[in-house]
N, C-alpha and C positions, 0 to 999 in steps of 0.2 A: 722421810722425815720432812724435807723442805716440801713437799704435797700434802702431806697433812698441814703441816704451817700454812700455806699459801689457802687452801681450801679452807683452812680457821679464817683467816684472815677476811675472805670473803664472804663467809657467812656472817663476820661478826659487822661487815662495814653494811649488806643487805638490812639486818635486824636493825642496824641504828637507822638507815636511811626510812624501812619502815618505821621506824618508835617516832621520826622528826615530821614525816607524813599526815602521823595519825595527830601530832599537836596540835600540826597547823591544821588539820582539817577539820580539828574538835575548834578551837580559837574560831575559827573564820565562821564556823556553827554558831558557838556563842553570840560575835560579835552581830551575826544578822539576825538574832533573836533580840539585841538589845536594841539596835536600830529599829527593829519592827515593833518595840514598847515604848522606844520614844517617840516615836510619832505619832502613836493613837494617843499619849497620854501629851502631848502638846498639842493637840486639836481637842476641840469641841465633840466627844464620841460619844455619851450619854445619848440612850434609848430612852426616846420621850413617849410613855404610856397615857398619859393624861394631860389634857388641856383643857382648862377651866378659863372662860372670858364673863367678866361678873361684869355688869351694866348696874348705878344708882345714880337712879332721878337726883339730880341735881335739887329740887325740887322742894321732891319727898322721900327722905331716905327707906320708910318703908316701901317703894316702888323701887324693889330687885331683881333683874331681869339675869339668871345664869345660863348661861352654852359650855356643855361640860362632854368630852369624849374620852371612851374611855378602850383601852387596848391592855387588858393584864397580862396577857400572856407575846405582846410584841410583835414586830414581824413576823409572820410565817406562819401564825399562829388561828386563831378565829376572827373573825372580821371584828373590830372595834366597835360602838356603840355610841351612840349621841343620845342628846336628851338637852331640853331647849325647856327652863322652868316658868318662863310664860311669854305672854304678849308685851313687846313694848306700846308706851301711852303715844299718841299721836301732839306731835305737837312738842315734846318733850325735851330736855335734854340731859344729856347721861354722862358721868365717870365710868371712863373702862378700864377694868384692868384684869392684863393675862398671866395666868399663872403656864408654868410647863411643866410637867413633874414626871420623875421616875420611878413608880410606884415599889418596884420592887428593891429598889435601890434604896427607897424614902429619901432621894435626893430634889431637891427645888434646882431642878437644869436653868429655870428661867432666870433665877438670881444668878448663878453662876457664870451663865452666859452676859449680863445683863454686868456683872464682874468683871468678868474678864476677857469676855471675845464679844463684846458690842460693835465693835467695828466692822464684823464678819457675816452679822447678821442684820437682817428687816424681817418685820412682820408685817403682812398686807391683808387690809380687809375690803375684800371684794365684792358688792352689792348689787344688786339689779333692782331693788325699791325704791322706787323714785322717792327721791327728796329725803333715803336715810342718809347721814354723811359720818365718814368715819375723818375724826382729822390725829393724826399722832403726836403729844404734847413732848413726848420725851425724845433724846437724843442721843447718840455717840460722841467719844472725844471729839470727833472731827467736826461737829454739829450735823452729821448726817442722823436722819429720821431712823430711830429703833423699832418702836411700836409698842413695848408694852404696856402702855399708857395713853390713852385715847379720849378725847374727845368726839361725844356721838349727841346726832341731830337726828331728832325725830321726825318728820313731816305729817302728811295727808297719811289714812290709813291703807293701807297695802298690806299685801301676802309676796313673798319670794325666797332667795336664799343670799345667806353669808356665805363667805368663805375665805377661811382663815390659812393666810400659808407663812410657814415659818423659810423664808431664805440664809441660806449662808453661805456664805465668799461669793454675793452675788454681785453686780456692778453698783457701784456706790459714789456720789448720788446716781440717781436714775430719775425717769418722769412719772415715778410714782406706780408702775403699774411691773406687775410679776414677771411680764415676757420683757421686758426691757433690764431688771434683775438678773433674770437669765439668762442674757444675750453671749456673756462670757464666758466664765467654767462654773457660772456658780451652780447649786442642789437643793433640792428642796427637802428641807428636817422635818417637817411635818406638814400637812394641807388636811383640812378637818372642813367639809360642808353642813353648813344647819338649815332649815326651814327658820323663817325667822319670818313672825305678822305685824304689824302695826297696827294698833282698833284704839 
């Protein structure tokens, strides 16, 4: 009798010691699935399928120059797509403004970001045309340079390329140029190249 008791007794203290194992180790599951959803969901995580950079002559508003890429189906996926809707005018000068967008989300990333994580981000446009200039009007809390808002100089006529790169958590301020951005831990959210002519 006291072996059967003794042998209860064991079994009954194994099953609870299992039942308090299986909690904690269901809890400690939970809790790393919630830390893993707040931290995509407190950064900047939106998949940006489309960028749209609109240029109007200051000028002449009918003189609109659009650079639009486009990526539907996202990383991994099929190469993305540009289309560049004309020539800039020589001589000229232009309002710019980028849009960022999540096609399939129909989210505007570039407001949002532009909201709420401007700090974390610059946008840089990269030229090799002599005499284009891109200057950036807008800014973050800090008064550091954002980009989505631009000032653009037309010069002498030319053929080359743009290129557009979206930085975030890169060095801030910096001297202006993408390797000096990413000298620290920052990434690059999007880098989109156009052909871009001036006549």
């Amino acid at each position: 009798m006291s072996n059967f008791k003794t042998k209860t007794m064991k079994t009954t203290k194994l099953l609870a010691i299992l039942f308090i194992s299986a909690l904690s180790f269901t809890a400690c599951s939970d809790n790393d699935d919630h830390d893993h959803d707040d931290h995509d969901h407190g950064e900047h995580e939106e998949e940006i399928t489309q960028l749209v950079y609109t240029l109007t002559n200051t000028s002449n508003s009918s003189d609109v120059v659009t650079f639009t890429f486009t990526d539907e189906d996202g990383d991994g996926g099929a190469d993305g797509t540009t289309d560049v809707s004309g020539n800039l005018t020589a001589n000229a000068t232009y309002s710019g403004a980028l849009e960022l967008i999540n096609l399939e989300e129909g989210e505007d990333v570039g407001a949002e970001i532009a909201e709420e994580d401007a700090e974390d981000h610059e946008i840089f446009y990269i030229t090799n045309v002599a005499g284009l200039q891109f200057d950036t009007t807008d800014v973050d809390t800090n008064s550091n340079p954002l980009g989505f808002n631009t000032d653009v100089t037309a010069g002498a006529a030319g053929t080359g390329i743009l290129t557009i790169s979206v930085v975030h958590e890169g060095k801030k301020p910096n001297n202006g140029t993408t390797e000096d951005a990413l000298s620290g831990e920052g990434t690059t959210d999007i880098e989109v190249v156009f052909d871009v002519t001036v006549d």
